[in-house]
N, C-alpha and C positions, 0 to 999 in steps of 0.2 A: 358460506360467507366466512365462517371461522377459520375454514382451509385455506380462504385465499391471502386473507391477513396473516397466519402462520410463513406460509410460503413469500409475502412481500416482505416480514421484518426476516425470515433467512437469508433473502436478495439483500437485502441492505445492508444486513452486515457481514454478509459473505462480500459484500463490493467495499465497503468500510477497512474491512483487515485486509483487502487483496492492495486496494489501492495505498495503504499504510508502509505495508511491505515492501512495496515497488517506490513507494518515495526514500526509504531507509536504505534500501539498495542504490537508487541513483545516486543519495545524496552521500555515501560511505563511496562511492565510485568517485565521484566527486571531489570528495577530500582528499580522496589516494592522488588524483592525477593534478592536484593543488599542491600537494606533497612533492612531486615530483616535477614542477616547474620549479619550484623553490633548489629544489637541491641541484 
């Protein structure tokens, strides 16, 4: 039981920082190609 709980809270924040990352990424892509309507 303690194994499965160890292994759900590394899911979660293994999904937590992945999906963090990819919104920082999109949203930095974002900005760029905002930037470059502008100019």
């Amino acid at each position: 039981m303690s194994r499965n709980l160890e292994l759900i809270r590394f899911n979660v924040l293994r999904n937590a920082l992945y999906h963090t990352a990819r919104r920082r990424a999109l949203e930095r892509i974002n900005r760029s190609f905002n930037l470059l309507v502008l100019l």
